[in-house]
C-alpha positions as a Markdown table, in Angstrom:
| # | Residue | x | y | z |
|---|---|---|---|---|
| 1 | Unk | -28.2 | 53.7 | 53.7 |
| 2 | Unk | -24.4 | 53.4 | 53.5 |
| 3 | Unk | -24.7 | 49.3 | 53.5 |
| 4 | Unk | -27.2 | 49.2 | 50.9 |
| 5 | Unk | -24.8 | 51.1 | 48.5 |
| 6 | Unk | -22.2 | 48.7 | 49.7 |
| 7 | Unk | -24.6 | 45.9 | 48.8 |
| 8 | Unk | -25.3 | 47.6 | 44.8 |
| 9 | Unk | -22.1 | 47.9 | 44.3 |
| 10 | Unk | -21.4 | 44.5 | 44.9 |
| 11 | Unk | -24.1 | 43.0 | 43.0 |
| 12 | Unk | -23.2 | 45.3 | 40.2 |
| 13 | Unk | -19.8 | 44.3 | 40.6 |
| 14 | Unk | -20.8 | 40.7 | 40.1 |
| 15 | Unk | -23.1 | 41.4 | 37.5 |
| 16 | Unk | -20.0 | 42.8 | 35.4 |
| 17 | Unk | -17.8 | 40.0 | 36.9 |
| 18 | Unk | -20.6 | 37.0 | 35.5 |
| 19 | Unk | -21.2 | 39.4 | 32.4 |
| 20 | Unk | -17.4 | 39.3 | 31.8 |
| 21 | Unk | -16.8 | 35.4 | 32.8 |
| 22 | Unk | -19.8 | 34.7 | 30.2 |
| 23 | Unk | -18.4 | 36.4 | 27.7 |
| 24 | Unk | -14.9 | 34.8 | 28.3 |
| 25 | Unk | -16.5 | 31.4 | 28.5 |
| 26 | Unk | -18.6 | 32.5 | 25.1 |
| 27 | Unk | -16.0 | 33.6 | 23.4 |
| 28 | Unk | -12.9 | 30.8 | 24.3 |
| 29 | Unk | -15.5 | 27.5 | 24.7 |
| 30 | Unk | -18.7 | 27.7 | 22.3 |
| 31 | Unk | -17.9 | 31.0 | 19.8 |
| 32 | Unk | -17.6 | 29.7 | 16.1 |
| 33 | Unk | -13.7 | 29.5 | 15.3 |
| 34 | Unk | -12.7 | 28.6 | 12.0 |
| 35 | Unk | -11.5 | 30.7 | 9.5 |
| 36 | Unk | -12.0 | 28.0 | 5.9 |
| 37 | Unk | -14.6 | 28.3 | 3.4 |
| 38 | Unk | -14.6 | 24.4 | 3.0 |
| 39 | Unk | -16.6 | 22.1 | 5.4 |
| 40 | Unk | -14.1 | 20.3 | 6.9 |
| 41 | Unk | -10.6 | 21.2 | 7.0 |
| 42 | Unk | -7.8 | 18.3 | 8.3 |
| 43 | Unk | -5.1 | 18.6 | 10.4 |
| 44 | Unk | -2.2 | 15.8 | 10.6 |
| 45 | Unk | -0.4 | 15.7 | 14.3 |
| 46 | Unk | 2.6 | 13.6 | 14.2 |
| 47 | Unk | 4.0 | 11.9 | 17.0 |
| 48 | Unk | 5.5 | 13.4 | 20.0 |
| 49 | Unk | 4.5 | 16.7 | 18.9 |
| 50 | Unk | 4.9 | 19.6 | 21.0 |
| 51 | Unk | 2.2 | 21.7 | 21.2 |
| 52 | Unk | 3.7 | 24.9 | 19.1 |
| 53 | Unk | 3.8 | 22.3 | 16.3 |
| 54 | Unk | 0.0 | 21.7 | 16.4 |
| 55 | Unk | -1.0 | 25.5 | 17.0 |
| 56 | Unk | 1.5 | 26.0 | 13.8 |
| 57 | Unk | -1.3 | 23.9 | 11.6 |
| 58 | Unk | -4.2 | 25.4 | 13.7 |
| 59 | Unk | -3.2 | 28.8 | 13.6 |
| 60 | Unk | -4.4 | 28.9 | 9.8 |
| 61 | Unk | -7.4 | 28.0 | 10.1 |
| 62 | Unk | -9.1 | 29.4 | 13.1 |
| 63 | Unk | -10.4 | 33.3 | 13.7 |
| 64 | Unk | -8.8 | 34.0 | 17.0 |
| 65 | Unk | -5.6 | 31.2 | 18.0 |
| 66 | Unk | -5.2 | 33.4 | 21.4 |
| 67 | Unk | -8.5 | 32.2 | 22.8 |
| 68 | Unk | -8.0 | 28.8 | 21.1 |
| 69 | Unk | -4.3 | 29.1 | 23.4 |
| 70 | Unk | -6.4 | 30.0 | 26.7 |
| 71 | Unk | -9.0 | 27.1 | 26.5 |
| 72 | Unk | -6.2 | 24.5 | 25.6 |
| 73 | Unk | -4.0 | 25.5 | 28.6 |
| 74 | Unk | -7.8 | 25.4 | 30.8 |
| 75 | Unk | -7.9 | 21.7 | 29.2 |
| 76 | Unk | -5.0 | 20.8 | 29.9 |
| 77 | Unk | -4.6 | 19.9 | 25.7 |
| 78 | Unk | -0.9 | 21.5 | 25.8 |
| 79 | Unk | 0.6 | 18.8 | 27.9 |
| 80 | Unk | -1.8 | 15.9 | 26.2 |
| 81 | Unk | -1.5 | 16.0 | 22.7 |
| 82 | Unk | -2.7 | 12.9 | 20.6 |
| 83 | Unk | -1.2 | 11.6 | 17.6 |
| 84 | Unk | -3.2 | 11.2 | 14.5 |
| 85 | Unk | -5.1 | 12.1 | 11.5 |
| 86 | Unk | -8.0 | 14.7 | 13.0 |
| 87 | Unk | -11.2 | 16.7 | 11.5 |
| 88 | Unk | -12.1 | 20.1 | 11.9 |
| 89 | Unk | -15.7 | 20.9 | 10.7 |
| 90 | Unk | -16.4 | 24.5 | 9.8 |
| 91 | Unk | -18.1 | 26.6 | 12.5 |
| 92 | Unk | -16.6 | 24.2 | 15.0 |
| 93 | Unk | -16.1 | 26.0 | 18.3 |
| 94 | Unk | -12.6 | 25.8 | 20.4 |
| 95 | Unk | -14.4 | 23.6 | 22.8 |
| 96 | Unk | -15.6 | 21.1 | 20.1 |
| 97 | Unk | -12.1 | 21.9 | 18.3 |
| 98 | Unk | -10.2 | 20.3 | 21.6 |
| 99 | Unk | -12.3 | 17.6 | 21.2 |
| 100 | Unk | -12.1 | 16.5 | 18.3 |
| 101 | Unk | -8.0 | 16.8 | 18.2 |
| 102 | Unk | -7.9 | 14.8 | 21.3 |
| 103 | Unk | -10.0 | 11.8 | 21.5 |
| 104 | Unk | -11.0 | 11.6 | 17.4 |
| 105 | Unk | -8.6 | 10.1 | 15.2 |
| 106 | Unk | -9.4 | 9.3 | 11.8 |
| 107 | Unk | -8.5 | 6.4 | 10.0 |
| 108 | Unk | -7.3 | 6.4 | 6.7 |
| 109 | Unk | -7.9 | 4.1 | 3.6 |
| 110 | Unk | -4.1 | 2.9 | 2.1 |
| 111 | Unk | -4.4 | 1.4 | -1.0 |
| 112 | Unk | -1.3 | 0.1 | -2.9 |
| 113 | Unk | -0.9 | -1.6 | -6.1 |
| 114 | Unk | 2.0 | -3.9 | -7.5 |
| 115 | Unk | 4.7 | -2.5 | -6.4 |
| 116 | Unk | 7.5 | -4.5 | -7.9 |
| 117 | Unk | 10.3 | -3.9 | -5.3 |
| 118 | Unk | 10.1 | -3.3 | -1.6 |
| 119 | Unk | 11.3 | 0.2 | -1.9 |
| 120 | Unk | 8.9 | 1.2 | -4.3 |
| 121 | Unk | 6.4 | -0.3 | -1.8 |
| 122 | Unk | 8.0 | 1.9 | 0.9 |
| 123 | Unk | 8.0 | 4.8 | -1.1 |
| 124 | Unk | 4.4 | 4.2 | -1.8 |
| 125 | Unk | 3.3 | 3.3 | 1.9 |
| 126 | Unk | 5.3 | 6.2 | 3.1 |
| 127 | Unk | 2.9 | 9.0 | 0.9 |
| 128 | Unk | 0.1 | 7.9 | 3.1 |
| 129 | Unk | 1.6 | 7.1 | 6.8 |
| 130 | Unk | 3.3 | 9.1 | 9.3 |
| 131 | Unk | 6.3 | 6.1 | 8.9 |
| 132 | Unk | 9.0 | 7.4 | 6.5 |
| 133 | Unk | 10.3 | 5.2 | 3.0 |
| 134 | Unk | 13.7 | 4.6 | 5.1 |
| 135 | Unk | 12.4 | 3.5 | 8.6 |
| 136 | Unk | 9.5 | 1.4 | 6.2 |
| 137 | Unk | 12.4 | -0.2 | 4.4 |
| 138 | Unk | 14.3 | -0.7 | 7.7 |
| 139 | Unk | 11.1 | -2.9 | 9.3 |
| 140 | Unk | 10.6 | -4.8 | 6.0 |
| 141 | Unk | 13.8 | -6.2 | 5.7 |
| 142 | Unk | 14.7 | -6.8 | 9.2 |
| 143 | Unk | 16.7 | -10.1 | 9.0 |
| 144 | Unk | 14.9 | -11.5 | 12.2 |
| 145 | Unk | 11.8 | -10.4 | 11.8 |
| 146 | Unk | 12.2 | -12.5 | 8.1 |
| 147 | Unk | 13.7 | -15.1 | 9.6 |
| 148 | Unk | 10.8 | -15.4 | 12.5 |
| 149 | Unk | 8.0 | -15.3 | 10.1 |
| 150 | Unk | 10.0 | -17.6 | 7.6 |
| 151 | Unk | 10.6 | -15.3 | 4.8 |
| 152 | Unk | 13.9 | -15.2 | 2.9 |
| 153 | Unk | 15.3 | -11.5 | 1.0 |
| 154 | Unk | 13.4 | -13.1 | -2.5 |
| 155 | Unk | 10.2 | -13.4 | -0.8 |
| 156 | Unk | 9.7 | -10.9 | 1.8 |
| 157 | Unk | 7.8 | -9.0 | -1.4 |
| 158 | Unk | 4.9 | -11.4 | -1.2 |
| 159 | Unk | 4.1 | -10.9 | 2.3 |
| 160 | Unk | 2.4 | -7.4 | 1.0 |
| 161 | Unk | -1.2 | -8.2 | -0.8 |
| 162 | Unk | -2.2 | -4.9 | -2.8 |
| 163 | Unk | -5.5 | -4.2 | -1.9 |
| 164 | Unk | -7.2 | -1.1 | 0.1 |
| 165 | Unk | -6.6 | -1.3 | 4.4 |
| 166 | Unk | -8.2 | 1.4 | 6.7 |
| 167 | Unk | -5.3 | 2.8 | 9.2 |
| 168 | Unk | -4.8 | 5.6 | 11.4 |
| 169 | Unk | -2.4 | 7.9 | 10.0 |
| 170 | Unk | -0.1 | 8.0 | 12.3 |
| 171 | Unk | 1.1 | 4.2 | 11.7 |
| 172 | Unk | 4.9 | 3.4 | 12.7 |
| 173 | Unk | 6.5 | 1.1 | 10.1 |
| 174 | Unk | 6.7 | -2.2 | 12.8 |
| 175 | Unk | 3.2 | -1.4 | 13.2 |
| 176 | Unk | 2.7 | -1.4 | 9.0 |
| 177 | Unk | 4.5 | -4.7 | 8.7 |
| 178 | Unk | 2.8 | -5.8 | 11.8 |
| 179 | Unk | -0.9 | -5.8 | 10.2 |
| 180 | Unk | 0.2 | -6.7 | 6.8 |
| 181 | Unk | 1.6 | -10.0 | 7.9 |
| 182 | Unk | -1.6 | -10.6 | 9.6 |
| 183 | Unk | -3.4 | -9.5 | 6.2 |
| 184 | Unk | -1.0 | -12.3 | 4.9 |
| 185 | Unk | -2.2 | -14.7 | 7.6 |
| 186 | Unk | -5.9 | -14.2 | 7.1 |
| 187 | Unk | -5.5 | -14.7 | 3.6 |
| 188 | Unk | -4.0 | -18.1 | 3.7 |
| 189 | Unk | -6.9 | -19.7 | 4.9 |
| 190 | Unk | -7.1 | -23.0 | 5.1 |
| 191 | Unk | -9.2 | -24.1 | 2.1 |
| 192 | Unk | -5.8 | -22.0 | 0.1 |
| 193 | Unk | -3.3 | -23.9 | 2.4 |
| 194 | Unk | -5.2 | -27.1 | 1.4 |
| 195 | Unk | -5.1 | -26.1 | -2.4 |
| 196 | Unk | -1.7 | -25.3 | -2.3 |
| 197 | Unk | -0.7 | -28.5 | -1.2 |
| 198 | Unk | -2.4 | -30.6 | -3.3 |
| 199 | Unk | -1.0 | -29.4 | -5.7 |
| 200 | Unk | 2.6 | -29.9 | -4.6 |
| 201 | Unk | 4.0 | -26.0 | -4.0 |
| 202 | Unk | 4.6 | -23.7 | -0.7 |
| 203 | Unk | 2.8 | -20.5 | -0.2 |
| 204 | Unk | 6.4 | -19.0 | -1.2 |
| 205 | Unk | 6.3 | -21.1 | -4.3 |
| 206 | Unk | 2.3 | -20.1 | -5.2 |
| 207 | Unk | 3.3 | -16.8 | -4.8 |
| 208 | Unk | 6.8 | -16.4 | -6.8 |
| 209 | Unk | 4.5 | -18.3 | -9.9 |
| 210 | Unk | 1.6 | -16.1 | -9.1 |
| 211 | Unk | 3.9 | -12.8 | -9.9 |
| 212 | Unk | 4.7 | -15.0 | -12.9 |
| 213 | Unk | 1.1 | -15.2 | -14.2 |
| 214 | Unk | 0.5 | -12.0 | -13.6 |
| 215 | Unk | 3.4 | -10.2 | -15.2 |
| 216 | Unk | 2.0 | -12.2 | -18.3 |
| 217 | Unk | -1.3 | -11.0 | -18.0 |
| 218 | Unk | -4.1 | -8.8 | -16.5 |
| 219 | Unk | -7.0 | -10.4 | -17.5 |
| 220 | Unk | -7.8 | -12.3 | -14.8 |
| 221 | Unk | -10.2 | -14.4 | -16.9 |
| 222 | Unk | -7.5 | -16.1 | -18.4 |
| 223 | Unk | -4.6 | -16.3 | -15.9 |
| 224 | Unk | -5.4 | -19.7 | -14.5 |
| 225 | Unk | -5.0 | -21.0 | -18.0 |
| 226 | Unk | -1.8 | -19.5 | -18.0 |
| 227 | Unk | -1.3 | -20.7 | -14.3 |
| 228 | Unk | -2.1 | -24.2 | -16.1 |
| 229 | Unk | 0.2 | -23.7 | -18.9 |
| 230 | Unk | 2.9 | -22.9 | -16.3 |
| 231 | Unk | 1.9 | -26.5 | -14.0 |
| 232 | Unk | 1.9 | -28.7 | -17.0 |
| 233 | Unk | 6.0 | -27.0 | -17.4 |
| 234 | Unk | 6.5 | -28.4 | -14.1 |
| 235 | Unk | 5.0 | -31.6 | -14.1 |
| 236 | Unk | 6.8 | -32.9 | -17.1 |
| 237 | Unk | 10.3 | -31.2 | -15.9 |
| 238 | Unk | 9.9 | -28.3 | -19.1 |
| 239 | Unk | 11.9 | -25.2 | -18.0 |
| 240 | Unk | 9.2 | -22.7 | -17.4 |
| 241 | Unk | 10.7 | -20.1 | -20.2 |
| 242 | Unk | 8.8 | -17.2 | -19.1 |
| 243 | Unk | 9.8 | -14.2 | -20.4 |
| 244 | Unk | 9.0 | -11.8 | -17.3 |
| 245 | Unk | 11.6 | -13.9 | -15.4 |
| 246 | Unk | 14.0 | -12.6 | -18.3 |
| 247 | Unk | 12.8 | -9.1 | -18.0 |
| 248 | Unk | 13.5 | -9.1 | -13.9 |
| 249 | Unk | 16.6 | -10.9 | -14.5 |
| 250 | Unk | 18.0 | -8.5 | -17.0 |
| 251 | Unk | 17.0 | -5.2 | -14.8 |
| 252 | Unk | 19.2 | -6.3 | -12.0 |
| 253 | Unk | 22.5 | -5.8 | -14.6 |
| 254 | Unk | 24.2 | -2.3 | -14.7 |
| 255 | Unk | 23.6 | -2.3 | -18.8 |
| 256 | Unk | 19.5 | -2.3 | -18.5 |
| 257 | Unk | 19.2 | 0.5 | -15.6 |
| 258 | Unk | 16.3 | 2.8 | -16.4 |
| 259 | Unk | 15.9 | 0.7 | -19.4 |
| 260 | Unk | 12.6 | -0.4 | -20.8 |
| 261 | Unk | 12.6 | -4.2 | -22.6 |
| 262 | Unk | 9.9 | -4.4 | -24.9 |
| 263 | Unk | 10.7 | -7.2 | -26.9 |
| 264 | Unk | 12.6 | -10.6 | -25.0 |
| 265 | Unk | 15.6 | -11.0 | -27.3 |
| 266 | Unk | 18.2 | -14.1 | -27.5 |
| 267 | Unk | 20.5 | -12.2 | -25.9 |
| 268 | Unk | 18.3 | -12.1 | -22.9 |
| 269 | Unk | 18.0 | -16.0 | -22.3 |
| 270 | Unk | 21.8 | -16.3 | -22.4 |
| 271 | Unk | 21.7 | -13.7 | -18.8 |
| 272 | Unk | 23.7 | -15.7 | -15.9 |
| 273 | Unk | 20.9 | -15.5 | -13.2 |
| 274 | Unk | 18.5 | -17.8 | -11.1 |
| 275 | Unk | 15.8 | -16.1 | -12.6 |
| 276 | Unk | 16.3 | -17.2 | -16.1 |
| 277 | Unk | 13.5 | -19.5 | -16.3 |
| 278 | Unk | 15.1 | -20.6 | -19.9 |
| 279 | Unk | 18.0 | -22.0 | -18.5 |
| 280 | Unk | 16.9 | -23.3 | -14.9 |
| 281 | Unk | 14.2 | -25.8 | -14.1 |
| 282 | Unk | 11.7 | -25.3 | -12.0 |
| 283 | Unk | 10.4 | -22.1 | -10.3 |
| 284 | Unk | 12.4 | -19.1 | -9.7 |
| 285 | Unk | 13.8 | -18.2 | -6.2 |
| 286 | Unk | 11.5 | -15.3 | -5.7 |
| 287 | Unk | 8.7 | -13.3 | -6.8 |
| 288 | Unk | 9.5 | -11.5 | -10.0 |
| 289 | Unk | 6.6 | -8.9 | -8.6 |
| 290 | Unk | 3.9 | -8.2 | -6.4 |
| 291 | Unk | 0.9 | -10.1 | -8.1 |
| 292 | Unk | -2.7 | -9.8 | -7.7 |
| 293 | Unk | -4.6 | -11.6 | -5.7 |
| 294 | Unk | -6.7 | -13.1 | -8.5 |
| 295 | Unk | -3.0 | -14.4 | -10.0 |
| 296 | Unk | -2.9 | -16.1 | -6.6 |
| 297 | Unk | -5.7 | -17.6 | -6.6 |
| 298 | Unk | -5.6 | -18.5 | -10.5 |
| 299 | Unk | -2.3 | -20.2 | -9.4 |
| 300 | Unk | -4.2 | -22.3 | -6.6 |
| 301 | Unk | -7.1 | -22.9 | -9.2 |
| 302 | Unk | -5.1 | -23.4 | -12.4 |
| 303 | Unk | -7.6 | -24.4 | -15.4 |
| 304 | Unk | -6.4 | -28.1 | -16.2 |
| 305 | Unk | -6.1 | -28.7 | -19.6 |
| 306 | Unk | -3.3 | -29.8 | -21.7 |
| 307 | Unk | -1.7 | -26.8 | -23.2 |
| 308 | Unk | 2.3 | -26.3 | -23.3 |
| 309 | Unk | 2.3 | -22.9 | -24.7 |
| 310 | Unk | 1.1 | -19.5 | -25.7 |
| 311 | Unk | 1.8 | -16.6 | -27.1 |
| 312 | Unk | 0.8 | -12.8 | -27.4 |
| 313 | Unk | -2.7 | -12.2 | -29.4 |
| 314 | Unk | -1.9 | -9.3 | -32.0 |
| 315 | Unk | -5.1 | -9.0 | -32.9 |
| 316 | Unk | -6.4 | -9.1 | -28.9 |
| 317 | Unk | -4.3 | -6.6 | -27.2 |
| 318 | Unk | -3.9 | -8.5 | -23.7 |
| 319 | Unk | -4.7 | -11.8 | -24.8 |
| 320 | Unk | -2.8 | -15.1 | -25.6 |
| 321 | Unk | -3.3 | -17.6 | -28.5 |
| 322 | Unk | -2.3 | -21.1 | -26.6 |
| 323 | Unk | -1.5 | -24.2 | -28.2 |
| 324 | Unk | -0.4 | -28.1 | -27.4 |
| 325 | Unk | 1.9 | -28.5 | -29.9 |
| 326 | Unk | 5.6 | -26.3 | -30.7 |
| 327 | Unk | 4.7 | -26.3 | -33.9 |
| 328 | Unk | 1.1 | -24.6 | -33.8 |
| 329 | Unk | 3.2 | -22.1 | -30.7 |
| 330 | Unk | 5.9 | -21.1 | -33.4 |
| 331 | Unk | 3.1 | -20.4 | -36.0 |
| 332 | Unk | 1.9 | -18.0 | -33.1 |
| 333 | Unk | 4.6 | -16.6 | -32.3 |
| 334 | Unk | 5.1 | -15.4 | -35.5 |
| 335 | Unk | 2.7 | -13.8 | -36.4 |
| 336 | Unk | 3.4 | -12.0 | -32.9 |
| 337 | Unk | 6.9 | -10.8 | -33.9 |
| 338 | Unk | 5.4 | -9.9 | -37.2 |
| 339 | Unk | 3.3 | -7.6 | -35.5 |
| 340 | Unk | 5.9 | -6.3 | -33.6 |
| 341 | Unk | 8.5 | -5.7 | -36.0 |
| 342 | Unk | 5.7 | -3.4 | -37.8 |
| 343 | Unk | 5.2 | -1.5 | -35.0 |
| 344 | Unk | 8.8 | -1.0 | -34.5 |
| 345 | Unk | 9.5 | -2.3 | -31.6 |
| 346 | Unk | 13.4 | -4.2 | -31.9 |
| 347 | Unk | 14.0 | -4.1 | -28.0 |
């Protein structure tokens, strides 16, 4: 009689033992645990992060962190904390929480446009990576890196395309620079590397006229006729007297910081610099700015034909009335600085 109590007890105890293990491994493994109305709610763990950094973002947005703490420390998550970009779906339970923090990072979509110096491209870069602006700046002007990949200070711009590239978030800046000189690489294919050379100018060179053309215009139906206008300049030795190249000459001078030129004046063309496309032949040094890639290509595929000039349409906002002759050009340009003058615009 005395053994069989013996015996209930232990069972009961057991039972109560199981009950509270269950309930334990209910509540800290497959209980709901968010505390967000939205479906999905993102968490951003940076490298090397300790794991009081990541229960600091967690902590907001779950019902009970102490459980969260227990099942971590059972996972051994504290002393294995991934980088990254991670997803936390509502109703998510710590179990599926540690899961998805440790083995699913999300890539992101970085999209830039044309940034016009490498520190705006930084500073742009930076807003969407783990990399900072300064360690960003740092890797793209790293003098061996440049010299390695044959890239000078004017051109180191051009090795960034603007388009839309998926990343994980947690991206260093070598790693940035890394994949967007092998976006560079895929791009000059071999069919553009054959175009290029026939007709007579380096990638560095199709590139620093590209920025050209597209500083001139957006509508990329017409920039290889601009692109055309530009390699007939060349081929008869006509300075290029592009007025973008004026604009990027005069911003580099103390006088025209945070200044907006909205009319090329005289004055301009008389700046000392190797961007003045009025007073040097041939093409500038550099890329004036990051162009499009249909400017690229409407460089490598420049519409033949035997314009010399062109000038802005005032009656087509974006467009350019072109001419052969200097004579039909001045009667365009004219009526341009006609238009301008009306609208008040002296600078």
């Amino acid at each position: 009689m005395y053994i069989k109590k013996i015996l209930i007890a232990i069972v009961l105890i057991g039972l109560v033992v199981a009950a509270f293990f269950a309930n334990f491994v209910y509540k800290a493994m497959l209980k709901p645990n968010t505390n967000f109305n939205n479906e999905v709610a993102y968490v951003f763990i940076p490298t090397n992060a300790s794991y009081a950094e990541v229960r600091n973002q967690l902590e907001p947005l779950l019902d009970d962190i102490d459980s969260f703490d227990v099942l971590a420390e059972r996972k051994k998550y504290t002393t294995n904390i991934k980088a990254g970009r991670y997803q936390i779906k509502k109703g998510m339970s710590n179990n599926d929480i540690i899961n998805s923090i440790r083995s699913n990072n999300l890539p992101i979509k970085l999209s830039f446009n044309n940034q016009e110096t490498l520190e705006k491209l930084a500073g742009r870069v930076a807003n969407q990576i783990e990399a900072d602006s300064l360690s960003l700046i740092i890797a793209m002007k790293d003098d061996a890196f440049l010299k390695e990949n044959k890239f000078k200070d004017q051109t180191a711009l051009g090795m960034y395309l603007p388009n839309s590239y998926e990343f994980f978030w947690n991206t260093s800046a070598e790693d940035f620079r890394s994949r967007m000189l092998k976006e560079y690489n895929r791009f000059w294919t071999q069919d553009r590397l054959q175009k290029a050379q026939d007709i007579g100018l380096s990638q560095d060179q199709v590139i620093a006229l590209a920025s050209i053309v597209y500083e001139e215009s957006k509508q990329a139906n017409e920039q290889p006729r601009i692109a055309g206008v530009y390699m007939n300049r060349l081929r008869i030795g006509m300075p290029l007297q592009a007025d973008p190249t004026l604009k990027f000459a005069a911003y580099k001078l103390p006088e025209y910081k945070n200044t907006v030129i909205k009319r090329v004046l005289n004055v301009h063309k008389e700046i000392d610099s190797p961007y003045n496309t009025y007073k040097n032949l041939g093409l500038p040094p550099g890329l004036i700015a990051m162009p499009d890639i249909s400017a690229i290509d409407a460089v490598l595929n420049y519409e033949k034909h035997q314009y010399l000039y062109f000038a802005a349409d005032a009656n087509r906002f974006g467009f350019h009335k072109f001419a052969k002759t200097l004579t039909q050009h001045n009667i365009n340009a004219r009526e341009y600085q006609r238009y301008l003058s009306a609208q008040g615009i002296n600078r």
